[in-house]
N, C-alpha and C positions, 0 to 999 in steps of 0.2 A: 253887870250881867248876872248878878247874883239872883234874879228873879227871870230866870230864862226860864221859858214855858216852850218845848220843843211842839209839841202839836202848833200853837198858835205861830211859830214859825214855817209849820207847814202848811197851814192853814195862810199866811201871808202872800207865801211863791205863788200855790194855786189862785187867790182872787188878785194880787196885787204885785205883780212880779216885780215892779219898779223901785213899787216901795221897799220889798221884802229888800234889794239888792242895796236900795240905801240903807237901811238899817243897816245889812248886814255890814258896809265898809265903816260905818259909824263906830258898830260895836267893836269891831278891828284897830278902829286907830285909838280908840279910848283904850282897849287893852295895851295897843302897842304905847303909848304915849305915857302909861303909868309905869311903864317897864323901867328899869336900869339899864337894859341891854335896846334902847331904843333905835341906835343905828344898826343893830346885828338884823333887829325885827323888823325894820321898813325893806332891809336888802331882802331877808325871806320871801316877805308878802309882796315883793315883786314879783319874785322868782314864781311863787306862785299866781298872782295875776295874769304873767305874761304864758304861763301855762294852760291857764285858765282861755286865755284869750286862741291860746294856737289849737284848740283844743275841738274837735268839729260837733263835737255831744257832751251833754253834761258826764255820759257815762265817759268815754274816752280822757276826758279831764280828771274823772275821780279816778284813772288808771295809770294818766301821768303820774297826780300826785304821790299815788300810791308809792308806783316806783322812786320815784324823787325820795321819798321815804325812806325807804328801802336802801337805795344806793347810800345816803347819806348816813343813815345807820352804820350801813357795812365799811364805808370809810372810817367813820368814828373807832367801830370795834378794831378796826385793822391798826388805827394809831393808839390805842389803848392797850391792845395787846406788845404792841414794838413799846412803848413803853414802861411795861410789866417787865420783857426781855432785858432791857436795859438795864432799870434797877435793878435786876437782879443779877446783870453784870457786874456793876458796881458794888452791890456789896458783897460779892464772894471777894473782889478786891480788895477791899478793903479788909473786911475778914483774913484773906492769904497773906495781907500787911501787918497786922494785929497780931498773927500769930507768930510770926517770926521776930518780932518787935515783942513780945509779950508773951510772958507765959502765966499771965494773971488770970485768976476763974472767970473775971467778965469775959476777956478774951477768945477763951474755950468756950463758953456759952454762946455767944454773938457766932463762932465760928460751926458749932454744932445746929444753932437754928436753924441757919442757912444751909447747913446739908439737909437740915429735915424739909425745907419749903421744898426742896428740890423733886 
C-alpha cells in the first residue's frame, strides 16, 4: 500500500464500486496477513465488518466506527491509568520496606523520588 493514491480510490467507488470494495478487502488482508498481531486483526476487521454490515448508510457506519473508536480508546486509557495506580502502589511499598530495612543513600533516594512523582 505503499503507493496508495487517495483520489484514484475515490475515483474507483464512484465508476466501479465492486471493484473499489474488492480491493479494498485485498488491501486489508495483505496488511492484516504481514502483521504479527494477525489473530487480534482478523477479530477487529470483523468487529468492523459486521459494523459496517448493520449499519443503514455509509455515513451511519463511519459513526459506528467512530464510536467503536472512542469506546475502545476510553477502555485502554482506563486500564492504563489503574495501571499507573498500581505501580505506584507498589513502589511506595516497597520504598516504606527499604527504608526501615535500610538507611543506605540508595534507599533514601528510591524513597524521596517516589514522594516527588506523587
Amino acid at each position: 500500500m505503499g503507493d496508495f493514491d487517495f483520489n484514484e480510490w475515490i475515483e474507483l467507488a464512484k465508476v466501479a464500486p465492486d471493484e473499489f470494495e474488492r480491493r479494498r478487502r485485498d488491501a486489508v488482508e495483505s496488511l492484516i496477513s504481514s502483521s504479527d498481531n494477525v489473530r487480534l486483526l482478523r477479530g477487529l476487521q470483523c468487529n468492523i465488518d459486521m459494523e459496517r454490515v448493520r449499519a443503514p448508510t455509509p455515513l451511519k457506519s463511519c459513526l459506528r466506527l467512530s464510536n467503536l473508536m472512542f469506546n475502545t480508546f476510553s477502555v485502554m486509557l482506563a486500564e492504563a491509568s489503574e495501571a499507573v495506580s498500581l505501580s505506584s502502589h507498589v513502589v511506595r511499598g516497597i520504598t516504606a520496606s527499604a527504608s526501615k530495612q535500610s538507611k543506605h543513600p540508595i534507599a533514601r533516594n528510591v524513597k524521596k523520588n517516589a514522594q516527588m512523582s506523587d
